[in-house]
C-alpha positions in Angstrom: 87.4 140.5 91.0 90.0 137.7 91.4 93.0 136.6 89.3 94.0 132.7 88.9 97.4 132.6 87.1 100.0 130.3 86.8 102.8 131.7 84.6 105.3 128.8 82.7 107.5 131.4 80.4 111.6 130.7 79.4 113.3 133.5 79.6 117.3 132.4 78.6 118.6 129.7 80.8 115.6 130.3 83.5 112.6 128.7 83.6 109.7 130.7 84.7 106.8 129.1 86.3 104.9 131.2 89.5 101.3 130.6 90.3 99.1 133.2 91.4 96.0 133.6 93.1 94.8 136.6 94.5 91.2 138.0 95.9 88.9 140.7 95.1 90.7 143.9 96.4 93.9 142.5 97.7 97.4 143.5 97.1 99.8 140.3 96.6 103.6 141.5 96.6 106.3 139.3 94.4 110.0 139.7 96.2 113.0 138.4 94.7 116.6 138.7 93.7 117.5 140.3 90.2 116.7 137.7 87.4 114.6 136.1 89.5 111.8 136.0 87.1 109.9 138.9 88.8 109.1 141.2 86.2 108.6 138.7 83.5 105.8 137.0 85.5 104.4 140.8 85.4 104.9 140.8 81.5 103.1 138.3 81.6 99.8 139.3 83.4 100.0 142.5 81.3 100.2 140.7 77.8 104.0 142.0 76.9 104.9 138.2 77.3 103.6 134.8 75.9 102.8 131.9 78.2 105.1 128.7 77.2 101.8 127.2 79.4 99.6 128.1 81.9 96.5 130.2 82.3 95.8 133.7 82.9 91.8 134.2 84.2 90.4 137.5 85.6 87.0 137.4 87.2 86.6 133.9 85.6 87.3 135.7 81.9 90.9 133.6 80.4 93.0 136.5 79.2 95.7 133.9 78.4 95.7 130.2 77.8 96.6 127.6 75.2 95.8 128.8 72.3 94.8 131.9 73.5 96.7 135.6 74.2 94.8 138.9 74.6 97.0 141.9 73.6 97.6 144.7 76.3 95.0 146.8 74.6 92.4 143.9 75.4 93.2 143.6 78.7 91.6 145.7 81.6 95.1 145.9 83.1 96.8 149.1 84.8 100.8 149.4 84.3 103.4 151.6 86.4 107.4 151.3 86.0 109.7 152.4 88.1 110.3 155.3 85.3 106.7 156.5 85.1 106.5 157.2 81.4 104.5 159.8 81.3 103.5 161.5 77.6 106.0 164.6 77.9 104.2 166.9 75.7 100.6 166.4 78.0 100.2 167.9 81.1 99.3 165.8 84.4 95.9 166.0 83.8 95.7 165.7 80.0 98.4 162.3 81.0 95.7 161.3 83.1 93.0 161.5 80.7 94.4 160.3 78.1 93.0 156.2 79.2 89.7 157.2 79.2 89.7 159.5 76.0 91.5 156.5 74.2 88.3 154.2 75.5 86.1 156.6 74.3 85.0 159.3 77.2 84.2 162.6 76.4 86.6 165.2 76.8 85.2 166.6 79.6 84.4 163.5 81.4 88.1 162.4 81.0 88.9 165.4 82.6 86.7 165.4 85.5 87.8 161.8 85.6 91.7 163.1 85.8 91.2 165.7 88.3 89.5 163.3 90.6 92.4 160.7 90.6 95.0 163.8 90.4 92.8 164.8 93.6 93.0 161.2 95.5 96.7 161.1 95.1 97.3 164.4 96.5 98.6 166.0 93.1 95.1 167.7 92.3 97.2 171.2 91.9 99.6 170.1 89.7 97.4 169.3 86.6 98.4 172.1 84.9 102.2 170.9 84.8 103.4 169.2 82.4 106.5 166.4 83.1 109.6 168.3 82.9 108.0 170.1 85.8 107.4 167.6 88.3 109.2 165.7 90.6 109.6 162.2 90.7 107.9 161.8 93.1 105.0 163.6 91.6 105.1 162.2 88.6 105.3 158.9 90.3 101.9 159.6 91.6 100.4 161.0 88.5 101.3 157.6 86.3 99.4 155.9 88.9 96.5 158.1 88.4 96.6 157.5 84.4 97.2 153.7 85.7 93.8 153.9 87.7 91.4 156.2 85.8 90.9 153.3 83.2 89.1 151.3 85.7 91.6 148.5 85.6 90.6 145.3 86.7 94.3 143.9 87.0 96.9 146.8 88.7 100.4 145.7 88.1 103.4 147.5 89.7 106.7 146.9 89.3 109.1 148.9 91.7 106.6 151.4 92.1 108.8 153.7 94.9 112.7 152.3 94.0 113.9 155.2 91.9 112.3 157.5 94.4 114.6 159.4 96.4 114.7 157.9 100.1 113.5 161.1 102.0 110.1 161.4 100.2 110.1 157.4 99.5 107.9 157.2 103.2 105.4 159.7 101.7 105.1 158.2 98.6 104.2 155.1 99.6 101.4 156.3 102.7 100.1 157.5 99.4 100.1 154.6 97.5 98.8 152.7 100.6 95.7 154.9 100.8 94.8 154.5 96.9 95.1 150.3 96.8 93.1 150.5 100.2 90.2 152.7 98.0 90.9 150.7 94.9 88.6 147.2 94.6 90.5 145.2 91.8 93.5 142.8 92.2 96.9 144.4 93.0 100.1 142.4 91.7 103.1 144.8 93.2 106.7 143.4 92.3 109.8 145.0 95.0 112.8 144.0 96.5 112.3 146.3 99.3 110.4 144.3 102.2 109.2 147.5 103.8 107.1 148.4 100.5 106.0 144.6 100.7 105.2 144.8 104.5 103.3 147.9 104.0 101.5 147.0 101.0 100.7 143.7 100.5 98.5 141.3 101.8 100.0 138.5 100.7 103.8 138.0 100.2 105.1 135.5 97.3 109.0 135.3 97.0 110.7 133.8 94.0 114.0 132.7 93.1 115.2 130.9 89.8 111.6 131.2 88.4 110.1 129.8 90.8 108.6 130.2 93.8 110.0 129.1 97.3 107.5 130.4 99.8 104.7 132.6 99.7 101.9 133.6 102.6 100.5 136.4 104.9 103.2 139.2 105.9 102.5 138.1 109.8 103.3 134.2 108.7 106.4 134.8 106.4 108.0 137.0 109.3 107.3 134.7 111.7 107.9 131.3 109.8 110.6 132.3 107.0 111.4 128.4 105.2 114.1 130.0 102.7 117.5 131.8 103.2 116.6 134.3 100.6 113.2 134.8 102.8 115.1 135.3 106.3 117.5 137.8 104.5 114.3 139.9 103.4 112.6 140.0 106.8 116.0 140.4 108.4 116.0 137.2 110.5 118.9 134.7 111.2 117.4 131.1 109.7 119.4 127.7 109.9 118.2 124.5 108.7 118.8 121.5 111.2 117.0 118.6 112.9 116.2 117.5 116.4 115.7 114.1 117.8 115.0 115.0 121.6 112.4 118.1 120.6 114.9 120.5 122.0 117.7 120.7 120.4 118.5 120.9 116.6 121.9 120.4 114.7 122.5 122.9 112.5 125.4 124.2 110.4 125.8 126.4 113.0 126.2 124.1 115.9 123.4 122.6 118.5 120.6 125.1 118.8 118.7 124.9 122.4 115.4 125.8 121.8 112.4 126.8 124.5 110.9 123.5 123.3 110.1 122.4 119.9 107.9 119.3 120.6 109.1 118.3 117.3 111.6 115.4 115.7 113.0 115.4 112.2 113.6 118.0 110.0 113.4 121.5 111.6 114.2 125.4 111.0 114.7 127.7 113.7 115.4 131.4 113.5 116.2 134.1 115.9 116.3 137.7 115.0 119.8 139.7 114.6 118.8 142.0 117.8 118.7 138.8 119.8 122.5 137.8 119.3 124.5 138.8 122.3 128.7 139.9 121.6 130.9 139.1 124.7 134.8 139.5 124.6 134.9 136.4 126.8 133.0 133.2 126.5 129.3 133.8 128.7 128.4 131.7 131.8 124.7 131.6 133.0 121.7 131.5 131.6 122.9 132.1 127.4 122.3 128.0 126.5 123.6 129.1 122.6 127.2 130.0 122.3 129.4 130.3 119.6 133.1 131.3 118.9 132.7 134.0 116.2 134.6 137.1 114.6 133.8 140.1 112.8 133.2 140.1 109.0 132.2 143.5 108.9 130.2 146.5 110.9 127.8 148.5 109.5 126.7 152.2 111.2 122.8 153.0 110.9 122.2 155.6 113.3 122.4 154.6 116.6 122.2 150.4 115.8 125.4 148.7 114.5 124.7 145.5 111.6 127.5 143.3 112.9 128.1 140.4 110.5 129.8 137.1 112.1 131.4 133.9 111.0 130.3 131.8 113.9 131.1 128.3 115.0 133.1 125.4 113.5 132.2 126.1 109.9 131.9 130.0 109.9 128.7 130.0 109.5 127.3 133.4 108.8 125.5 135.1 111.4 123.8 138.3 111.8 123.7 140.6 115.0 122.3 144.2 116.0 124.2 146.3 118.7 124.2 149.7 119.7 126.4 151.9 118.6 128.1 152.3 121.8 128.3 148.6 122.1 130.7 149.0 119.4 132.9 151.5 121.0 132.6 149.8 124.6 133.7 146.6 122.6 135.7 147.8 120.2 134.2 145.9 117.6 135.9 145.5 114.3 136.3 143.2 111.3 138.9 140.3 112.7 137.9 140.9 115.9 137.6 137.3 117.7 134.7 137.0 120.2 131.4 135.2 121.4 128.4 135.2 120.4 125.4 134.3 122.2 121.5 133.2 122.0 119.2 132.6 124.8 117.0 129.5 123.9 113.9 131.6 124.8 114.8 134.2 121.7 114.4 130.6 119.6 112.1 130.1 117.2 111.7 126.9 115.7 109.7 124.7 113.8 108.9 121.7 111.3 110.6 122.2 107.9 
């Protein structure tokens, strides 16, 4: 099964227009800010939104098109919210069977059907509850079983784990990671958490305003981010700039000494937070990148410290990672005026 999409929709003052194209059995992940035009690209696939323009085929059949919109009911699409909407009058297992009773299954083969998705998810034992007695969590995993036990051709998820409570989120989504694995159809997963995209997904495609600024494997995005939004997500430092010698590249930040770029013209180069250096006094030696700097503001998780700079001329944002009793031995603290440092070897860079 495959799905070829391009979605054109207006929603207010933003355009929507995101292509898609995703292979048999694969999970693509759609990341972006709020309004971005996330969700309504999922409308979309699902049949809750017209196309403006565009094209919605699955396995070669045209779902939408000009001139042309199947309802949800004609669809063979699977939908989970964030708020799992489960019928709360039917118990887990009648919630489950309720897709293939309403496309005609006998009773007890609806069941069976139900207790074997129930069974995959980890939930088999509570069929008999109904709702109000679940957890979230649960009944997280017990809408995705209704989702699946249609046979779907299209899954759509749209922040599948984000009202889940963080201490039972990592569980939940090992889950979930073991079910897409099983399940052969096309995936479309929209987040804003990159761990759930990371985990998930096969492919990443990020949006903002409507459309879409990069999109590729997880390995490639992480190691190649070409949009701020996109370095913020994968927790990287990313400046635009250009070189002329191959080796260093003006950026808002300052000159950049890279290992090497072997490029000229228009460049990125990113370096990851942990790979920023904080000295009271300005560095001698081997540290080629160094920029005045002070503290915007510290942040405490666990034992690493989320310093955030305004470095160089310009105050140019920066991010750094230090331990926790770098912060003490430092003193570090928003106003505090410092260094901050890069090695050109921690570099990466490359063509825009």
């Amino acid at each position: 099964m495959t799905l070829d999409a391009r979605i054109l929709v207006d929603r207010g003052a933003v355009t929507v227009d995101v292509p898609l194209a995703v292979a048999d059995g694969s999970v693509v992940a759609v990341l972006g800010p709020n309004g971005a035009g996330k969700t309504t690209a999922l409308h979309a696939l699902a049949g809750l939104v017209h196309l403006r323009d565009g094209h919605v085929r699955v396995d070669g059949q045209t779902w939408a098109g000009p001139g042309l919109h199947l309802d949800p009911a004609q669809r063979a699409v699977g939908l989970l919210a964030a708020d799992h909407l489960l019928f709360p009058h039917l118990t887990a297992r009648d919630n489950v069977a309720f897709g293939p009773r309403s496309r005609g299954a006998p009773r007890r083969d609806a069941a069976a059907r139900a207790e074997r998705e129930l069974d995959a998810l980890g939930v088999a034992d509570l069929a008999g509850r109904r709702p109000e007695a679940l957890s979230h969590g649960q009944a997280q995993r017990v809408a995705l079983a209704r989702a699946l036990a249609t046979d779907p051709r299209l899954l759509l998820l749209d922040e599948p784990l984000s009202a889940l409570d963080p201490a039972v989120r990592p569980h939940i989504r090992a889950t979930l990671a073991a079910r897409l694995r099983a399940y052969d159809g096309v995936t479309v997963l929209v987040t804003h958490d990159p761990l759930d995209a990371l985990t998930l997904a096969d492919h990443l495609v990020f949006v903002e305003d409507g459309t879409v600024v990069q999109e590729g494997t997880p390995a490639d995005v992480v190691e190649r981010p070409r949009d701020p939004y996109v370095a913020h997500v994968v927790g990287l430092n990313l400046y635009p700039g250009t070189t002329t010698d191959g080796e260093t590249v003006a950026t808002p930040l300052g000159p950049v000494v890279t290992a090497g770029l072997g490029h000229r013209g228009r460049s990125w180069v990113a370096f990851a937070p942990s790979a920023v250096a904080l000295y009271p006094d300005e560095p001698h030696g081997s540290t080629r990148n160094v920029w005045r700097a002070r503290i915007a503001t510290v942040e405490l998780v666990g034992q690493t410290a989320r310093i955030r700079l305004l470095a160089g001329v310009d105050d140019v944002p920066l991010l750094a990672e230090v331990t926790a009793g770098s912060v003490a031995a430092l003193r570090l603290h928003p106003g505090t005026a410092l260094w901050a440092g890069v090695k050109a070897t921690e570099v990466s860079a490359y063509p825009s």
